[in-house]
Wavefront OBJ file of the C-alpha trace (Angstrom):
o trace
v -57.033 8.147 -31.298
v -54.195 7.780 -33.512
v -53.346 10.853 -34.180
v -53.705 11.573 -30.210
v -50.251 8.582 -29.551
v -48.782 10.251 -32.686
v -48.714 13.433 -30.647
v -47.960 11.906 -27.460
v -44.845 10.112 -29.109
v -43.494 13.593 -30.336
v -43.863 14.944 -27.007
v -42.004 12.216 -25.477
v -39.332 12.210 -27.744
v -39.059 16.005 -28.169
v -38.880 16.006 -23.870
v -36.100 13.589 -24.412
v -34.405 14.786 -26.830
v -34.200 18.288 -24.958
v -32.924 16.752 -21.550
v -29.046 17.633 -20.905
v -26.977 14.708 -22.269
v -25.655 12.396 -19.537
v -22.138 14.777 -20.044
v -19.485 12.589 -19.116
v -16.589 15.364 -19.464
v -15.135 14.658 -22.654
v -13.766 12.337 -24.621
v -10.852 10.261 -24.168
v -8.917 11.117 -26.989
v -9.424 15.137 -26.498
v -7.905 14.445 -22.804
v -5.543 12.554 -24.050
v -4.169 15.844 -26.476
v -4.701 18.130 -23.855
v -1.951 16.316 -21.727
v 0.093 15.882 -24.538
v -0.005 19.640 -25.099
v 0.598 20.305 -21.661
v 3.376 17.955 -21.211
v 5.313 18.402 -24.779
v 8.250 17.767 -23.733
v 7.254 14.467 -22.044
v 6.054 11.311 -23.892
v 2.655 10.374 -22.505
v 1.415 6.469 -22.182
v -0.990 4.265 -20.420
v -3.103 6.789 -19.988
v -6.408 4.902 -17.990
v -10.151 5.815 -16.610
v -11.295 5.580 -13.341
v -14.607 7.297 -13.209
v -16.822 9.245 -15.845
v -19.966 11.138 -14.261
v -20.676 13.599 -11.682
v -19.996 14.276 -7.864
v -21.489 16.262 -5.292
v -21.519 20.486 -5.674
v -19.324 20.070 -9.034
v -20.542 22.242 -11.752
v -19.519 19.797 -14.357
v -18.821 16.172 -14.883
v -15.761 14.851 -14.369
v -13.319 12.125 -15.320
v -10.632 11.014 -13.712
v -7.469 9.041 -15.113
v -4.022 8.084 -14.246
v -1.454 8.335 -16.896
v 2.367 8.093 -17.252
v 4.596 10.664 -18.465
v 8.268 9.559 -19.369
v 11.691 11.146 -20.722
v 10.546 14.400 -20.035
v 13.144 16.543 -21.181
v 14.832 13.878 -23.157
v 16.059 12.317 -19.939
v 15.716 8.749 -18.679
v 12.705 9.710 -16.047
v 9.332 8.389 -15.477
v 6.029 9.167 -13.350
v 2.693 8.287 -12.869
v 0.069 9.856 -11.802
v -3.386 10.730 -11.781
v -5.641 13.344 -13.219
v -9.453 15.402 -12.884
v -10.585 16.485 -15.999
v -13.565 18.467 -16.954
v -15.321 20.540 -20.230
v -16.047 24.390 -20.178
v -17.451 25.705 -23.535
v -15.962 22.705 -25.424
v -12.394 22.825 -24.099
v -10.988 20.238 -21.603
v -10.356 22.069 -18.229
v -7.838 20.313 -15.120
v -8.377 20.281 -11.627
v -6.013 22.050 -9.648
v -3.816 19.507 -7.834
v -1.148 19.853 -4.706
v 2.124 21.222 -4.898
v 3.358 17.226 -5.028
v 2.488 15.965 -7.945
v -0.295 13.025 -7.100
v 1.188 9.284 -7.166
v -0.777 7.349 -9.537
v -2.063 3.760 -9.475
v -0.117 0.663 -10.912
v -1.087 -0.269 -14.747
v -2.634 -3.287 -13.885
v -4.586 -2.236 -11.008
v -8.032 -1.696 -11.800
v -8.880 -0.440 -8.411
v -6.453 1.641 -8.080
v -8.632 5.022 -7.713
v -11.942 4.747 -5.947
v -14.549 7.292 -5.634
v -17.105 7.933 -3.223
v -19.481 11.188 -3.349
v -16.465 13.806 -3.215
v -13.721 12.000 -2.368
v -11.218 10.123 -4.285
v -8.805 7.093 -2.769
v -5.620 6.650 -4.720
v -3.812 3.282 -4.277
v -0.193 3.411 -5.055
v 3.424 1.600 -5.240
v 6.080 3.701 -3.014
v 9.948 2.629 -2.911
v 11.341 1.286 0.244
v 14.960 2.609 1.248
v 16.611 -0.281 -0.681
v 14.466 -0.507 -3.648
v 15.950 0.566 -7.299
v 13.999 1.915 -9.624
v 12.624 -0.429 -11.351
v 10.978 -2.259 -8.100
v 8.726 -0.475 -5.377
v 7.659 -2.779 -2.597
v 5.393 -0.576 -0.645
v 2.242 -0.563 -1.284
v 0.248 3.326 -0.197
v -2.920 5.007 -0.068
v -3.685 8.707 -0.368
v -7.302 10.239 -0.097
v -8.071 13.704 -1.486
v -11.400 15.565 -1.723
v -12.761 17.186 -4.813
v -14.229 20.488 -4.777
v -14.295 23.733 -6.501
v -12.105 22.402 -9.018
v -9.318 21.753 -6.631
v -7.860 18.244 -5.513
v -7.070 18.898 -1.699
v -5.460 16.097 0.183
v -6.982 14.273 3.493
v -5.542 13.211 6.056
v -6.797 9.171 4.874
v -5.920 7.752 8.650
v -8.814 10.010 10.009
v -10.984 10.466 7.152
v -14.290 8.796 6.749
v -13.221 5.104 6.641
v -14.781 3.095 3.016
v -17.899 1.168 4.529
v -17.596 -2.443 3.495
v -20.822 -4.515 4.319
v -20.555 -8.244 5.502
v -23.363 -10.681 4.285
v -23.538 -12.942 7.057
v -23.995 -16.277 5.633
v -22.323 -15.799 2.468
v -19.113 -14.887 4.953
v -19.949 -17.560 7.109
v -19.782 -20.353 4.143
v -16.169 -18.580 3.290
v -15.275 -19.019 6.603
v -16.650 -22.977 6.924
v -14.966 -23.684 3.555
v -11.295 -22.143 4.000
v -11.032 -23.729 7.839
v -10.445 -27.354 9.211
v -9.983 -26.184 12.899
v -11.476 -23.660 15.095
v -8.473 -21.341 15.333
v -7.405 -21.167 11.775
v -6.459 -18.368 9.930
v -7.254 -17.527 6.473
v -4.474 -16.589 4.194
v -5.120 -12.560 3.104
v -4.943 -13.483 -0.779
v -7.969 -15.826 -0.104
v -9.909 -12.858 2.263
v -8.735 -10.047 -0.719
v -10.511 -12.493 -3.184
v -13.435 -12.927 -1.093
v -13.824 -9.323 -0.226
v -12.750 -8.108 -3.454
v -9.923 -5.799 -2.392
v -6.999 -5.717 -0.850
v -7.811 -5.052 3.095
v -4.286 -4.389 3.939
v -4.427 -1.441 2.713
v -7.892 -0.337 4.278
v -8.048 2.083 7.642
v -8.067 0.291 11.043
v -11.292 1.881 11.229
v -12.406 -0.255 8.307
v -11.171 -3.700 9.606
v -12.202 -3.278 12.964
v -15.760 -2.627 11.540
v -15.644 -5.599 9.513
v -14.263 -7.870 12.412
v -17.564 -6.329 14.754
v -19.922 -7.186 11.943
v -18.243 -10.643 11.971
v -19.005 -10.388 15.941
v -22.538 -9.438 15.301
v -22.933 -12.122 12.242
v -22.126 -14.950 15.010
v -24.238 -14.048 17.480
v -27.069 -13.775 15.622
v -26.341 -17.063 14.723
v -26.124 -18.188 18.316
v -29.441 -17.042 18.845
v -31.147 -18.691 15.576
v -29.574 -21.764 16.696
v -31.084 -21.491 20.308
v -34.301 -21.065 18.493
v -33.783 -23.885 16.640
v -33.133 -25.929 19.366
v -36.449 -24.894 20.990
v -38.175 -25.680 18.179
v -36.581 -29.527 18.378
v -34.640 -29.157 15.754
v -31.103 -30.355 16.663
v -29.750 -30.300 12.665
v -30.731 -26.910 12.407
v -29.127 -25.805 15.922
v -26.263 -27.919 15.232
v -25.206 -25.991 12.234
v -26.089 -23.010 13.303
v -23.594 -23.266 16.326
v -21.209 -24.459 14.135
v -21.155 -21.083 11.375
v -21.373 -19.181 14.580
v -18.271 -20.289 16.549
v -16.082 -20.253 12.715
v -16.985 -16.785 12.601
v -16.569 -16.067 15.840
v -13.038 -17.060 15.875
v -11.430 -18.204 12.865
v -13.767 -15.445 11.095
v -12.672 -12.641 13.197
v -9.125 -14.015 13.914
v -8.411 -13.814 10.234
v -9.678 -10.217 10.292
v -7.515 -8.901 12.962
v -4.322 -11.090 12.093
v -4.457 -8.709 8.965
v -4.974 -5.531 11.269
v -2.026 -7.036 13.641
v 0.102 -8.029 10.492
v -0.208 -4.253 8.715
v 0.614 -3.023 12.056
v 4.017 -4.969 12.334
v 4.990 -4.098 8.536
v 4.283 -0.347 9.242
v 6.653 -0.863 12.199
v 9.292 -2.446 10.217
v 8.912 -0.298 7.674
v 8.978 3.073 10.130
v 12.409 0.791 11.501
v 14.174 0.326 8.363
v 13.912 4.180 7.646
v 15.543 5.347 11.094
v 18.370 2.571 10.415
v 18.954 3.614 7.231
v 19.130 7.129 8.480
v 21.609 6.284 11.229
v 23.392 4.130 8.838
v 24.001 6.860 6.293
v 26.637 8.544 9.408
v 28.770 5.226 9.796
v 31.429 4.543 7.371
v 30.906 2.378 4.885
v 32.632 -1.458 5.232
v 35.485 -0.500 3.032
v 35.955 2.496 3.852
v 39.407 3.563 5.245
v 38.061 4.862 8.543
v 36.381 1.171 9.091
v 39.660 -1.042 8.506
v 41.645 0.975 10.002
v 39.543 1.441 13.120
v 39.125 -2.695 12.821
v 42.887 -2.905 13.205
v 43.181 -0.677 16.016
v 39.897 -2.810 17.470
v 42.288 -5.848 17.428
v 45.591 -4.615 18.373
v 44.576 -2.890 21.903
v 42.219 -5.905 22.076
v 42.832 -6.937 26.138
v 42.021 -10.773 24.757
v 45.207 -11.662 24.382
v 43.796 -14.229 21.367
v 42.133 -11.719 19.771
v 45.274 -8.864 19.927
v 47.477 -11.596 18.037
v 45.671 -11.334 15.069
v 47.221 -9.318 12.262
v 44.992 -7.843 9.382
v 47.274 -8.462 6.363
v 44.099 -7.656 3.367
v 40.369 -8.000 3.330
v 38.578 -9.036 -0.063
v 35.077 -8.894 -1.152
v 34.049 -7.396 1.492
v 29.903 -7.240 2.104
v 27.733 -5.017 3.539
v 24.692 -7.555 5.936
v 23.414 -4.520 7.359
v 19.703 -4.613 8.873
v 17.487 -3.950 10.916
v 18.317 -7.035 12.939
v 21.480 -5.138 14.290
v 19.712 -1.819 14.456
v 22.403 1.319 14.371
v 25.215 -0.735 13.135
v 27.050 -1.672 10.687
v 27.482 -5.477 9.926
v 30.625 -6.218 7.151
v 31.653 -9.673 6.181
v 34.611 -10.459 4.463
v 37.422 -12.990 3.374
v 40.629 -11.819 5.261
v 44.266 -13.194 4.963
v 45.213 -12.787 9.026
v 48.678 -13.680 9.794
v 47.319 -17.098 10.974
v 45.846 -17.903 7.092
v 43.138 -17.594 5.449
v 39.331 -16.813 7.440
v 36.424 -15.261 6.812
v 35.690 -12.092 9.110
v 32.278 -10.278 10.390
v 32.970 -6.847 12.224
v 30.082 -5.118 13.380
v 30.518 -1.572 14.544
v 28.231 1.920 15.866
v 29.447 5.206 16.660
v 30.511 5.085 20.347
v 31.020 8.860 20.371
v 30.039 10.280 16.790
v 31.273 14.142 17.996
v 35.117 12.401 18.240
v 34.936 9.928 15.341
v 34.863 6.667 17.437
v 33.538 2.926 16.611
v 32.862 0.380 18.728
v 33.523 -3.170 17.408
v 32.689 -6.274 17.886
v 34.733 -9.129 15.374
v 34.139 -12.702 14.831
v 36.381 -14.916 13.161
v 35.950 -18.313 11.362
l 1 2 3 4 5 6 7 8 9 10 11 12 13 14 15 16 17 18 19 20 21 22 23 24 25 26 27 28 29 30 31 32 33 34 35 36 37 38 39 40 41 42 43 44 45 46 47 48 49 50 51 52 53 54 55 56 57 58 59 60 61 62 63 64 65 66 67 68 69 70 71 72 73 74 75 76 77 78 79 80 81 82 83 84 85 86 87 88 89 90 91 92 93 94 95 96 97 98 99 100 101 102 103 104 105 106 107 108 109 110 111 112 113 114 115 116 117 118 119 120 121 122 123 124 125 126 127 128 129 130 131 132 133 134 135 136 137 138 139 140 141 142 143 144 145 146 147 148 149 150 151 152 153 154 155 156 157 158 159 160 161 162 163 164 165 166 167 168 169 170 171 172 173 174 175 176 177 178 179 180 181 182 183 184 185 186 187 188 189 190 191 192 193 194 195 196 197 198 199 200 201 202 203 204 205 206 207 208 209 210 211 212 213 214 215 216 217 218 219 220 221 222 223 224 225 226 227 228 229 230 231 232 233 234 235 236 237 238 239 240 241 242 243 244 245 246 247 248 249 250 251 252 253 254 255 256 257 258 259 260 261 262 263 264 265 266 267 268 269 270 271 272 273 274 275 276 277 278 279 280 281 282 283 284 285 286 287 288 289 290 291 292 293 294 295 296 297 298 299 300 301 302 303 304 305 306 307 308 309 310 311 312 313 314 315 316 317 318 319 320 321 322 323 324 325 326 327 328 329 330 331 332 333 334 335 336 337 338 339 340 341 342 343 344 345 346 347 348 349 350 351 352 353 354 355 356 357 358 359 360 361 362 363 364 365
């Protein structure tokens, strides 16, 4: 008998010992010289995992990271971006990416690449027309699928929207515990922390599931509570009502408020661009073609008030342009008129761009 578990035991450790290793790629340190080879005239830093293991109808495990590579060149440039690295006879092989080099996730944002099955979701910081370099205030998302050891993107709008699964009660409580009124709205840095990501940058598809499953959440609870209350139990249906008419409004408000609210910063956002586009035509505040256009403005003024005034200098002169006055340019400066000191605003648009003409509109105070 003891020989017989003796022999058992080597059989059981000789079947494990022959089953494939749980191959997670390779190791962090050989990826981590195989970028620095391929980028060696780059400086390579906070280089960070996402994912070790396998996905569907890949030959090999995988590992994806993000990583930054700076001063390539020996210039003052930086990038990050992300990577999909596997092993082939010992040697650490690269998924092919696009032509445009993949934006990669902030440093601190640990989930910043997401995968599910055999597609990866990048979350990313973009710069915003007035941004330097230093500071980008747009927050993206890109979605790509891996296959054949290529890195395709998707179009992430249509793509299979990230199921997110709401516990009824548990949400319910959230809801109950962030409200005092009926129609309150929950800030989205207390919904991110509940949810545990940042839903502003999930698909409509995604929120407006979430927001039905809130729906469905409160009238299930209608109908426990109407149970409840033929059972006699007027606690019970009491409560009930009251978890089912927070989710039903402040619970589902909240939800589409942030659907409604990334709607109107896209639009903004989409606005900015096409006045920054128009304003890159219009001559800047100081320049030559603006003054002197200002002066003309004023002299064949038909206000009599207004064709009195004299432009003797203009000093620091600033640009308020935005999206406020879309299409035009809004200057304000400290002028010395012939009537003293005052401080000026002239706005102006092309009135016809083909002949080089501005229309103006001045106030003076």
């Amino acid at each position: 008998m003891g020989l017989e578990r003796v022999h058992f035991l080597i059989i059981v450790l000789l079947a494990v010992s022959t089953l494939p290793a749980l191959a997670f790629g390779q190791s962090s340190a050989a990826i981590r010289r195989y970028l620095s080879e391929q980028n060696k005239d780059c400086s390579l830093y906070a280089y960070q995992e996402y994912f070790r293991g396998t996905i569907p109808d890949a030959d090999s495990p995988i590992t994806i990271a993000s990583y930054t590579l700076e001063s390539c060149g020996g210039g003052n440039n930086w990038g990050r971006t992300v990577g999909v690295f596997y092993e082939t006879n010992g040697r650490v092989q690269q998924y092919k990416g696009p032509s445009t080099p993949i934006s990669g996730p902030d440093v601190d944002d640990p989930n910043g690449v997401v995968i599910l099955g055999d597609q990866m979701t990048v979350r990313y910081s973009d710069y915003g027309p007035e941004d330097g370099r230093c500071c980008p205030s747009l927050r993206r998302i890109a979605q790509y699928r891996l296959a054949n050891n290529r890195i395709d993107p998707m179009d992430y709008a249509s793509s299979q929207a990230p199921a997110l699964h709401l516990e009824c009660y548990s949400y319910a409580r959230f809801v109950e515990g962030h409200s005092f009124t009926v129609m309150d709205i929950i800030a989205l840095p207390e919904l991110n922390e509940y949810f545990g990501t940042d839903l502003s940058h999930l698909p409509d598809k995604t929120l407006e599931d979430i927001a039905n499953q809130a729906k469905a959440c409160a009238t299930s609870f209608y109908s426990q509570a109407n149970a409840a209350d033929a059972r006699g139990n007027r606690s019970e249906q009491g409560y009930l009502n009251r978890l089912g008419t927070g989710l039903l409004y402040t619970g589902v408000l909240s939800l589409q408020r942030v659907r409604s609210d990334k709607k109107k910063a896209q639009d903004e956002e989409a606005d900015a661009r096409r006045n920054q586009d128009i304003l890159a035509s219009i001559p800047d505040c100081e320049d030559e073609k603006a003054v002197s256009g200002l002066r003309a403005f004023l002299a064949n003024n038909p206000d009599p008030e207004l064709q009195s005034i004299k432009i003797i200098g203009l000093k620091n002169i600033r640009d308020e342009s935005s999206i406020a006055v879309m299409g035009s340019r809004v200057c304000r400066a400290n002028s010395l008129l012939n009537s003293g000191e005052h401080e000026i605003v002239y706005t102006y648009h092309w009135f016809n761009k083909s002949e080089g003409q501005l229309s103006y509109t001045v106030k003076i105070f």
